[in-house]
FIBAKE-591307 format. One record per residue (C-alpha): residue in one letter; x, y, z. Coordinates in steps of 0.25 Angstrom, whole numbers. Last residue first. Layout:
BEGIN
<tinu><aa>A</aa><east>X</east><north>Y</north><up>Z</up></tinu>
...
END
This chain:
BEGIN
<tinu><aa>X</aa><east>194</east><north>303</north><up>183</up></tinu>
<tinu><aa>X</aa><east>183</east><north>308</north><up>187</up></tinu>
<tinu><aa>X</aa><east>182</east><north>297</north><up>197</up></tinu>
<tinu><aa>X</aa><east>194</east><north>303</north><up>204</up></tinu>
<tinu><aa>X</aa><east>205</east><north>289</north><up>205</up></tinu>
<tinu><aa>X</aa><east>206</east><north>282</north><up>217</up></tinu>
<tinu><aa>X</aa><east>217</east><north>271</north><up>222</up></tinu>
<tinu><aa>X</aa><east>215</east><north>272</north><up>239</up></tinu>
<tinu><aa>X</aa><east>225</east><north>261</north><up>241</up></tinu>
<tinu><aa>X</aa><east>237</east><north>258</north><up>235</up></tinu>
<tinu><aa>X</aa><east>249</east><north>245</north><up>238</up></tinu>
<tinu><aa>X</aa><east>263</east><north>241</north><up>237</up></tinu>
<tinu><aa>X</aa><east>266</east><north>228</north><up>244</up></tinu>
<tinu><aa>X</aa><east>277</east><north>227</north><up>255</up></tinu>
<tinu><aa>X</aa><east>265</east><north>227</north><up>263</up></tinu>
<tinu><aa>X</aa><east>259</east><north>216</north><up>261</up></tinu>
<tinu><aa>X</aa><east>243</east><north>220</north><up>262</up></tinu>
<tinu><aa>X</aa><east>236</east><north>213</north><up>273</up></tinu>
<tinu><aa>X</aa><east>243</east><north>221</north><up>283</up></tinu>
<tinu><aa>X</aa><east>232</east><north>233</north><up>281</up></tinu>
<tinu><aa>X</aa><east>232</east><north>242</north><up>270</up></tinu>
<tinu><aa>X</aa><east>240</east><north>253</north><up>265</up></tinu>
<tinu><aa>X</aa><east>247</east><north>246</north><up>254</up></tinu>
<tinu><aa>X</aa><east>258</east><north>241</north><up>266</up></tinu>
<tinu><aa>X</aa><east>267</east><north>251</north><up>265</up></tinu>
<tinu><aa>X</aa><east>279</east><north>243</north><up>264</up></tinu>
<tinu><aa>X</aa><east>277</east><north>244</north><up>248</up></tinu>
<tinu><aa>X</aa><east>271</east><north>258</north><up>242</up></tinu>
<tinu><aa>X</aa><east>257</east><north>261</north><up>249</up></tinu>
<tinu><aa>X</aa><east>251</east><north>269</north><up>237</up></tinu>
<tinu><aa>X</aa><east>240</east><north>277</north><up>239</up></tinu>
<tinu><aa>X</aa><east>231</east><north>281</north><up>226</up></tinu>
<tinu><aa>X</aa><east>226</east><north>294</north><up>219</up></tinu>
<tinu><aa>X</aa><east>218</east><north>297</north><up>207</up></tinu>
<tinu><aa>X</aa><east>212</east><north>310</north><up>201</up></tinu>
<tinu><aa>X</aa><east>220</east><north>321</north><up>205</up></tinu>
<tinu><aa>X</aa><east>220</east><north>332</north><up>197</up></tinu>
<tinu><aa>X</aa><east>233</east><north>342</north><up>194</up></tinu>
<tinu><aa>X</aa><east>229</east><north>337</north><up>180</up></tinu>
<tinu><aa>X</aa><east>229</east><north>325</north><up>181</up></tinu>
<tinu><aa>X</aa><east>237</east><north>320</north><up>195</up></tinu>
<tinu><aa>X</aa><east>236</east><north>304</north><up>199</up></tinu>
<tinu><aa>X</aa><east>240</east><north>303</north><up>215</up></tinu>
<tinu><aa>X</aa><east>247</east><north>295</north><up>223</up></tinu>
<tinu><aa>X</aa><east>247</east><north>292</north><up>239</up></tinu>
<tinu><aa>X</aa><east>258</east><north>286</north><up>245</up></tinu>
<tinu><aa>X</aa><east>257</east><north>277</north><up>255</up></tinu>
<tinu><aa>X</aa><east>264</east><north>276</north><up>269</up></tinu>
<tinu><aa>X</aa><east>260</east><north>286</north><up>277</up></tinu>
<tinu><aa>X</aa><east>251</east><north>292</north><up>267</up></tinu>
<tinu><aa>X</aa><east>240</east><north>283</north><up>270</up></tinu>
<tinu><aa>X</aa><east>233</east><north>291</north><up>281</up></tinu>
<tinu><aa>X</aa><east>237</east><north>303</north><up>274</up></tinu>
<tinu><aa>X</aa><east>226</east><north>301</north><up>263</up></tinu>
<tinu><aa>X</aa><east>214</east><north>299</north><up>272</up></tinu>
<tinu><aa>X</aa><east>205</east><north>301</north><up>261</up></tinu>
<tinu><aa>X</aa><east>202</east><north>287</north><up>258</up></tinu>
<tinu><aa>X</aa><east>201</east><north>284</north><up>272</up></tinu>
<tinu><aa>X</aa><east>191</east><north>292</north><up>273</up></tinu>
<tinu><aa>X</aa><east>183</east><north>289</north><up>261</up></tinu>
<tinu><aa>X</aa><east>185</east><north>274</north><up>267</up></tinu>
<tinu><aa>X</aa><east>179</east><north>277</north><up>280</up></tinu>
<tinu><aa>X</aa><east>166</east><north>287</north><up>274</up></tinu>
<tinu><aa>X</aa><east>164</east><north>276</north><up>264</up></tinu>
<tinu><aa>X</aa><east>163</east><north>265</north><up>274</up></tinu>
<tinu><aa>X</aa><east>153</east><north>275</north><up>283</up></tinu>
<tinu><aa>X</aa><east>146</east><north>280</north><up>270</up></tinu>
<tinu><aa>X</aa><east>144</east><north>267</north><up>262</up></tinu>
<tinu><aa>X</aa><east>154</east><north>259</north><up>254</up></tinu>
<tinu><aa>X</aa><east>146</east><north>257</north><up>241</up></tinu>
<tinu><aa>X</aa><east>141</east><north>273</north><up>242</up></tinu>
<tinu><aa>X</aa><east>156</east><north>277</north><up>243</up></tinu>
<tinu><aa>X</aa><east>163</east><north>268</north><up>235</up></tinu>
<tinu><aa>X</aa><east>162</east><north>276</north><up>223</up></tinu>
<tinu><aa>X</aa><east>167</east><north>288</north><up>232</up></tinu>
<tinu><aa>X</aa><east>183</east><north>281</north><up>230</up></tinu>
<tinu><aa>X</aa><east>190</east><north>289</north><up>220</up></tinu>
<tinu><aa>X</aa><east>184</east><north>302</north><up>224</up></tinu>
<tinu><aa>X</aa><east>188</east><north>299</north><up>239</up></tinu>
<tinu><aa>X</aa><east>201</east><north>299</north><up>231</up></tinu>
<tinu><aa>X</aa><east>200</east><north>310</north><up>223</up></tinu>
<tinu><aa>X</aa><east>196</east><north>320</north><up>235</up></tinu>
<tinu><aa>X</aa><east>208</east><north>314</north><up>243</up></tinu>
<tinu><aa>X</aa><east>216</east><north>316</north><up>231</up></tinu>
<tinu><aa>X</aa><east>212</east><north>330</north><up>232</up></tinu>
<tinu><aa>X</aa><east>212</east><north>333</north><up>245</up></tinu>
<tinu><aa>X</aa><east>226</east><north>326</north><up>244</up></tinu>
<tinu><aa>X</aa><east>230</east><north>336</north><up>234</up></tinu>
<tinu><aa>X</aa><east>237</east><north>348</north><up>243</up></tinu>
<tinu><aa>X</aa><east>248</east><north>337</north><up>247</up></tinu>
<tinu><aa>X</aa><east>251</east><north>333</north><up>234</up></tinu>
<tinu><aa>X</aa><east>247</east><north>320</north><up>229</up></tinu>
<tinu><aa>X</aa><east>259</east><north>310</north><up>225</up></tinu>
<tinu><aa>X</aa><east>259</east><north>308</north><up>211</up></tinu>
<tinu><aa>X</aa><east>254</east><north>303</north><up>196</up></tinu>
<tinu><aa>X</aa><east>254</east><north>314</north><up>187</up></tinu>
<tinu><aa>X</aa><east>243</east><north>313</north><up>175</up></tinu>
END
């Protein structure tokens, strides 16, 4: 197992792994929330600004991925969360994993 920054021609991949990750929620959530947070989910690059997004490789296979907001970034959420804290979002593992 490798732990490491995706590459650049992965992201469709952790994309797909993440939405993955998340689909349970779906039904629960209903289609106009789930169709917002799969969204979001996906938006990759919206985070990158000040996250790093982490992936765990098994055989050139992605099956998990996580952003990390390292200190000063606030964990990626609103002004509720210190933001000299470390914090993750968007922690999903491929249910076939």
């Amino acid at each position: 197992m490798e732990i490491r920054a995706p590459r650049p021609v992965e992201l469709d991949d952790v994309r797909a792994v993440m939405l993955a990750g998340y689909s349970e929620y779906a039904a629960w959530a209903g289609d106009d929330i789930w169709e917002e947070w799969s969204a979001e989910i996906a938006d990759l690059e919206s985070r990158t600004h000040e996250s790093r997004l982490i992936v765990a490789v098994d055989d050139e296979q992605i099956f998990g991925a996580v952003t990390y907001y390292p200190p000063g970034a606030g964990g990626g959420y609103d002004d509720s969360w210190p933001r000299e804290w470390a914090g993750f979002r968007m922690l999903a593992v491929s249910p076939a994993a």
